[in-house]
N, C-alpha and C positions, 0 to 999 in steps of 0.2 A: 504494500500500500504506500502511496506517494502522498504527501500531507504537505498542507504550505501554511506557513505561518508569512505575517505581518507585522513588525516588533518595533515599535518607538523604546526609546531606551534613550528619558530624559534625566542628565546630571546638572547640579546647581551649589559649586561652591561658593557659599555666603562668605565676605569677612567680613570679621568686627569692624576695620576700620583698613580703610581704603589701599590696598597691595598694588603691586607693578612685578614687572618683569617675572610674571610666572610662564613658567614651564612645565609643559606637563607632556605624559607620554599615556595613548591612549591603546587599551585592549578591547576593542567593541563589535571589529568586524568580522561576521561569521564564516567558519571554514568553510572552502571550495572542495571538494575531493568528490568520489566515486558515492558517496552517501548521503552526499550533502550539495545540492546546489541554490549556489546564491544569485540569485536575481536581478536584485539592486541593493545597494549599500549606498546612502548618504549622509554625511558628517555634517552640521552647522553648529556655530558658536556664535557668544555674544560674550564680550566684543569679537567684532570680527575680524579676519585675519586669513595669513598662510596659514595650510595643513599642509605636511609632510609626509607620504606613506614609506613603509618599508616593509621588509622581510625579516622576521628576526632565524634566527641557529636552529628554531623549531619549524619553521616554518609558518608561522602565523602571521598575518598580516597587522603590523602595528602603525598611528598615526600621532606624529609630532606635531606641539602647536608650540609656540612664545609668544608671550602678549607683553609686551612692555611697559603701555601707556597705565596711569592709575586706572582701577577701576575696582568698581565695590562689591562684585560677583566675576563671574565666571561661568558660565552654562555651556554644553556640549549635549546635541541630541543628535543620535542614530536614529536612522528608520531603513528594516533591510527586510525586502522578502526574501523569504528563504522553501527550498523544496527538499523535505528529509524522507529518504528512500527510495526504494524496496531495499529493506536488510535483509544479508542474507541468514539463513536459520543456524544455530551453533549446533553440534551434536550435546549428546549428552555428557560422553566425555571423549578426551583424546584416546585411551588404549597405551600398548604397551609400549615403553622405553620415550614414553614424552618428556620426565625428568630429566632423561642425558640427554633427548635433541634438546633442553632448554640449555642446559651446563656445555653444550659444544656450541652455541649460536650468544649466549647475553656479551662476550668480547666485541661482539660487532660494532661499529663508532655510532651506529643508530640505538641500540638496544642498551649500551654500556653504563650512559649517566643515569638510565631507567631503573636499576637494578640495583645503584649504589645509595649512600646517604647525601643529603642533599638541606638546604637551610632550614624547613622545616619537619623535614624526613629522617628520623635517624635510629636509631637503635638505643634505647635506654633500659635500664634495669626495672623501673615499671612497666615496660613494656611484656617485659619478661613474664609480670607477676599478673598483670591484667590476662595474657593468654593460659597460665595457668588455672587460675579461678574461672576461667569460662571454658575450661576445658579445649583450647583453639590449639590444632594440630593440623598437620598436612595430611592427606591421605595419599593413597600410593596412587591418584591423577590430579595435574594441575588443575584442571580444568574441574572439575570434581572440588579439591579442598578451595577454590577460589570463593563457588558458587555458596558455600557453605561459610565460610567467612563472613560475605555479603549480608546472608541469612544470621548469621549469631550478632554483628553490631547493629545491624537490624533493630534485634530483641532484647540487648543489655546495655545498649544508649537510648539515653532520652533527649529528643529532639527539643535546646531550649532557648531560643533567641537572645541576644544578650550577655547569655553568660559567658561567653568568652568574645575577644574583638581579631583583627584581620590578622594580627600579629601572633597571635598565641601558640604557644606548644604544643605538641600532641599528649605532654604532661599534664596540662589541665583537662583534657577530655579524660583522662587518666586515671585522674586524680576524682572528678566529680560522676564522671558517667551522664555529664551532659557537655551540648554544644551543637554545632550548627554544620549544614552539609562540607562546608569548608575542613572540618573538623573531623567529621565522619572520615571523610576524602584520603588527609593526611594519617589516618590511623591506619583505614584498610592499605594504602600504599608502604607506610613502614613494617607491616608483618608481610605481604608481599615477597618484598624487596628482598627481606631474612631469608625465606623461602627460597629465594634463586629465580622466581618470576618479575621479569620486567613492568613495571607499572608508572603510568604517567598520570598527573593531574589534569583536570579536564575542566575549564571553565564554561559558562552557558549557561542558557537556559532551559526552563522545563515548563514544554506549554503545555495550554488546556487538553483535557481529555476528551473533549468533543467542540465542535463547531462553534464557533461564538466569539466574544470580548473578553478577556479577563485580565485583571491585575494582575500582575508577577515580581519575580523577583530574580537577582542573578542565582544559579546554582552551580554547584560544584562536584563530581563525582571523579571514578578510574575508569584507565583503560589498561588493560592487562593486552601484554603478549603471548600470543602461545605458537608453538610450531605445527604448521600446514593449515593453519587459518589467520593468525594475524591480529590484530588490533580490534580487541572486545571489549564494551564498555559495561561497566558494574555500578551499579547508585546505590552505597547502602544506606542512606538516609529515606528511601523507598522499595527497598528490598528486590529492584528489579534491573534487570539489563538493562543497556541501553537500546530504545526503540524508538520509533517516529516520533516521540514526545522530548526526545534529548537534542536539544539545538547547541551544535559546539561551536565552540565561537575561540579557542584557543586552547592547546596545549603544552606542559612542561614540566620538569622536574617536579614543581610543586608551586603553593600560590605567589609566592616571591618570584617568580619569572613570567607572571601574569595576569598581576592585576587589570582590572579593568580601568585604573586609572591610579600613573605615578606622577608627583612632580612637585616643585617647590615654585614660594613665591617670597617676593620682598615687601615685609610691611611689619606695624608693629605689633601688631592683634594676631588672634588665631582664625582658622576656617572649620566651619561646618559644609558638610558635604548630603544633602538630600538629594536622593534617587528616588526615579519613578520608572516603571517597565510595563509599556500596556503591549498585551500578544494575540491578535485576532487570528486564530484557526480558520482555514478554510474546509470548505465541505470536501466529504473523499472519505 
């Protein structure tokens, strides 16, 4: 099934008192590839100005702004349709000797930082103790202990807005057994990783479940490698694959290589940053 979405994705950083010469680097526009095609992409800001696209190491499409002149906000809104599918069906699992094709292929310059620790991703001694009291083990198929992974933070995180912010540990999910899909994201990717399977962080959205208007929000999941299929995606902040409802908009080691928006400005106050994301599903 081929599904199209229509995504405004409006930003508004406020200052307290009047900034200049900010710069900022934006992660807004949705990937291109064989599962996802994009339609239109367009960027506007107030004040107005150059934008600058690039390519970043991952291959995402990133755009540069600088604004010099004073001024008392900053706004940046996307609006991109997009067309997600037909994906293809995953078996249920790999079979035998998937472990060693994964241990003779994660070397690869593609697979390699996927696999390692990374700014938010890493290996801690609660990490250790979290997989023991939930009893989290591999089983003898990747593909298999993945799925099951997925399903157990699922069912011993609670999903809780707030309680942690953009910056946080995989210790404080850790630690509280709450946090947000960001959170979810960076836990399933650091037992992963232990494991010897390659996983990347997935930034996006997650639109309606049927036809229609609806508010949103950005989200965040994985994508696991496996051998003789390739780049599969896992939510376990919804306990499901990735499917026509997973709109990727950027991938990388983890949320530090992908924000939806970095950058600094000059002035003497601080910013607040309000987001709005409205996603109209088309019929299909």
């Amino acid at each position: 099934m081929i599904v199209t979405y229509t995504i405004e994705h409006h930003m508004r950083f406020a200052y307290a008192k009047p900034a200049r010469d900010s710069v900022m680097t934006l992660y807004v526009c949705p990937i291109r590839d064989r599962a996802q095609l994009l339609r239109e992409f367009s960027v506007r800001t107030e004040p107005d100005g150059a934008l600058f696209e690039f390519n970043d190491s991952f291959g995402n499409t990133g755009h540069f702004l600088d604004r010099p002149r004073k001024h008392e906000h900053l706004d940046a809104t996307t609006r991109s349709v997009v067309e997600v599918g037909p994906l293809p069906s995953t078996p249920a699992r790999l079979g035998d000797g998937a472990w060693e094709a994964l241990q003779g292929i994660v070397a690869s310059v593609e697979l390699w930082p996927m696999v390692h620790p990374s700014h938010f991703i890493d290996w801690t001694p609660a990490l250790d103790e979290f997989q023991t009291a939930h009893d989290i083990t591999a089983t003898d198929d990747p593909l298999v202990s993945t799925r099951n992974l997925c399903t157990t933070l699922y069912r011993v995180l609670e999903y809780a807005p707030g309680e942690t912010r953009v910056d946080s540990p995989i210790e404080r999910i850790l630690e509280t057994g709450r946090g947000v899909c960001q959170d979810y994201a960076h836990l399933m990717a650091a037992i992963l990783r232990g494991w010897g399977i390659p996983c990347r962080y997935v930034s996006g959205y997650l639109g309606p479940p049927t036809a229609g208007v609806a508010k949103c929000e950005s989200h965040a999941w994985v994508e696991c490698w496996f051998p003789g299929i390739g780049w599969i995606g896992f939510d376990p902040t919804n306990d499901t694959e990735g499917d026509e409802r997973h709109i990727r908009v950027a991938v990388g080691r983890d949320y530090a290589d992908v924000p939806p928006t970095r950058g600094t400005f000059r002035g003497a106050g601080g910013s607040m940053l309000e987001t709005e994301v409205i996603i109209e599903r088309g019929p299909g």
